[in-house]
C-alpha positions, 0 to 999 in steps of 0.5 A: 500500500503506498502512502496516499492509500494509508486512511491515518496519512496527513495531509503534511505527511504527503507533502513531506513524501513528496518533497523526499521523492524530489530530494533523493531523485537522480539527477537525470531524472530531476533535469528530465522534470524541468525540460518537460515542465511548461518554462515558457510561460510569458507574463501577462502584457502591461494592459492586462496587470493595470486592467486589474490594478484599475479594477482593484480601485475605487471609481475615480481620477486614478481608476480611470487614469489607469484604464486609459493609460492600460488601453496605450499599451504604456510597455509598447509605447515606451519601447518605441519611444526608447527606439525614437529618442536612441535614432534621434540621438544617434544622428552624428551631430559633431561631425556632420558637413550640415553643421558642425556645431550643431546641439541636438534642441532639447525642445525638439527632442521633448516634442518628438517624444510626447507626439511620438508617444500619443500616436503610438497611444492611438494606434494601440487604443485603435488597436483593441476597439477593433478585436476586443471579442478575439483578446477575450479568447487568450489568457495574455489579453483577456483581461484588457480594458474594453474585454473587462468593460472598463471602457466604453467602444466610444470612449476609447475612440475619442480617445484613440482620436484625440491622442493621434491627432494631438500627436501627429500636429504635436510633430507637425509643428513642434518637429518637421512635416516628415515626421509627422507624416511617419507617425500618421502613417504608423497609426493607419498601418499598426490599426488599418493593415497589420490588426486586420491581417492578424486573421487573413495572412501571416504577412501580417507578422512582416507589416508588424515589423514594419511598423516597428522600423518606423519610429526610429526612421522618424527619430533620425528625420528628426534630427536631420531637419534639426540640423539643416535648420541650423545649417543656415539654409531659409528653406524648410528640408523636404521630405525627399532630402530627408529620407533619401539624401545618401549623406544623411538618411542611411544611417535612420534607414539602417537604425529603422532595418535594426528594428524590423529585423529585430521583432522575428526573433522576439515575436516569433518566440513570444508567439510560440509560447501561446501558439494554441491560444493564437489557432483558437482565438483565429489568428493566422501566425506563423507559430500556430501554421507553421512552427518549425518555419517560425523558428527559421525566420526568428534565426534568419533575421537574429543572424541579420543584426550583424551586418546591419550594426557592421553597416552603421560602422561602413557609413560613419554613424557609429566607430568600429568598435561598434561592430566588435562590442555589439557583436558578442550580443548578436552573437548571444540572441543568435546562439539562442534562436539557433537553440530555439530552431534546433529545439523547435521551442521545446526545454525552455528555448522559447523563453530564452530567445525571448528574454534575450531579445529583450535585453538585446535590444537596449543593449545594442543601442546604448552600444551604438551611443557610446561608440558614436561617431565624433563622441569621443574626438569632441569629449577628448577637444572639449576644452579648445575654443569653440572656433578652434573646434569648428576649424578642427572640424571643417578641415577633418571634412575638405580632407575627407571630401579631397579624399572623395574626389581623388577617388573619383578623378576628380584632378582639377586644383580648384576643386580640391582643398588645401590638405596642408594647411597646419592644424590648430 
């Protein structure tokens, strides 16, 4: 007779057994237990745990505080803000032929943010009016403002309104046109094009991505406009020469690349985990469709991080030891995505991928900060004049521009610069 047979058996006498049987077990067996054990559970996302917290209060100003801030997706929101202000940051100020002494404004930076911000708020919001009866379906989401009736259909869309149309004029006038522009185009591809294609084509995993490139690329356009601002020039940049002018906009369209490529390995790892709950609620992801193809895209775009950080070297964004420090975190979330491939999500590889992804990420683009082009040469010449520093900086760019037009034959004296001149 074993012990849960014996009539006289306690129930601490059961529990004490069975943290025996847990103590004394081989150790092979004890690993076996924890690679079959469910390790891949993902937390609750951030609406759902302030759902409940504004549940929890009485009704009020907070209460309703915390319903609108769940229904912005304030751990989303943020992440793209973080992405925005890195590009913006990242733009290479100190040695761009646009303005040599140019300082980042403070004030476009803020206005960048907050509208950044509220578009993201609106396209979330939009986001959740749409599929409220579909995030009833999943554990992750189903506790979600409008699935708890928290909020109204029609107070979430004035909402989702008045949040997008403050922050697209809040980036009209406080930043430039083109950002603007990208933000507005962001909020109709995240509610318009990738909510919809959730239920139609895993495509909608690729416009999802895209979506995330976007906010950087505005960062970058940011600063750019702020630079030209202060290059002298009376006419306003256009969006032409902000996106696509090569001297200035490969380094926002790689940053963009750096996060579209970013969000396979991330996404496709978080959606192995919940994969059945996708299937049932109706959602075509590749997870559910296609698992072991999941994995392969989530290897395929981890491997891609490398030459793109080696690209921001090549164009002059960051120094090349960039390519050296970020690499050993690419080289991290690609030994993950490879155990996750090999493991087809199982003993715990999802969540490892995961959680790699999310520290990743800021990790990479701290990297990229400190390694910034012209960082260090102008912490190191701090203490010269502010002319000097200029003169310095204007001589670094006819040398580098006699360089360009030696390369491409270009032998008239007149259109070269006097590469003797003595440095100050």
């Amino acid at each position: 007779m074993s012990t849960f047979d014996h009539p006289t058996t306690t129930p601490q006498a059961i529990q004490n057994t069975v943290l025996e049987e847990k103590e004394t077990a081989l150790p092979h067996r004890r690993r076996r237990r924890k690679d079959t054990a469910d390790s891949n559970e993902i937390p609750h996302d951030a609406s759902s745990q302030l759902s409940t917290l504004s549940s929890a209060l009485p009704s009020g100003i907070r209460s309703k505080f915390f319903t609108y801030l769940a229904l912005s997706k304030p751990r989303l929101s943020f992440l793209v803000v973080l992405t925005t202000t890195a590009a913006y940051s990242l733009f290479p100020v100190a040695a761009t032929p646009l303005s040599a002494a140019m300082s980042l404004s403070p004030l476009t930076l803020l206005n960048l943010t907050t509208g950044t911000a509220l578009c993201c708020a609106s396209a979330n919001a939009l986001n959740m009016l749409i599929e409220p009866a579909h995030d009833a379906k999943m554990s992750r989401t189903r506790n979600r403002p409008l699935v708890r009736g928290l909020l109204t259909s029609q107070a979430a869309l004035v909402f989702a309104l008045a949040t997008g149309v403050l922050g697209v004029t809040l980036l009209d006038f406080g930043v430039n046109p083109t950002c603007a522009f990208l933000g507005g185009l962001n909020i109709i591809l995240y509610a318009g094009a990738y909510t919809p294609l959730k239920r139609i084509s895993v495509v909608n995993t690729w416009v999802g991505a895209l979506v995330g490139g976007i906010p950087p690329l505005m960062g970058w356009v940011a600063a750019a406009g702020q630079a030209k601002a202060n290059s002298g020039d009376n006419q306003p940049p256009g969006w032409q020469e902000l996106l696509f002018d090569p001297a200035t906009s490969a380094g926002g369209w790689l940053v963009a690349a750096l996060l579209f490529a970013w969000q396979f390995p991330h996404f496709n790892s978080l959606s192995w985990t919940i994969r059945h709950e996708y299937a049932n609620a109706g959602y075509r992801m590749l997870a559910s469709i296609n698992p072991r193809k999941n994995a392969l895209v989530g290897l395929r775009y981890a491997l891609l991080m490398l030459p793109i950080c080696a690209g921001l070297s090549y164009v002059g964004v960051t120094g090349w030891g960039f390519v050296a420090t970020s690499g050993v975190v690419n080289l991290w979330m690609i030994r993950e995505a490879w155990r996750f491939y090999r493991l087809e999500g199982q003993k715990g590889t999802a969540r490892g991928l995961f959680w790699a992804s999310v520290w990743h990420l800021p990790i990479v683009l701290v990297l990229a900060m400190v390694h910034k082009r012209g960082l260090w040469e102008r912490f190191w010449r701090g203490g010269l004049d502010e002319d000097v520093w200029e003169e310095v900086l204007v001589h670094e760019h006819d040398e580098e521009k006699a360089r360009e037009a030696v390369l491409l034959g270009k032998n008239d004296d007149e259109q070269l610069p006097i590469l003797s001149a003595p440095r100050p």
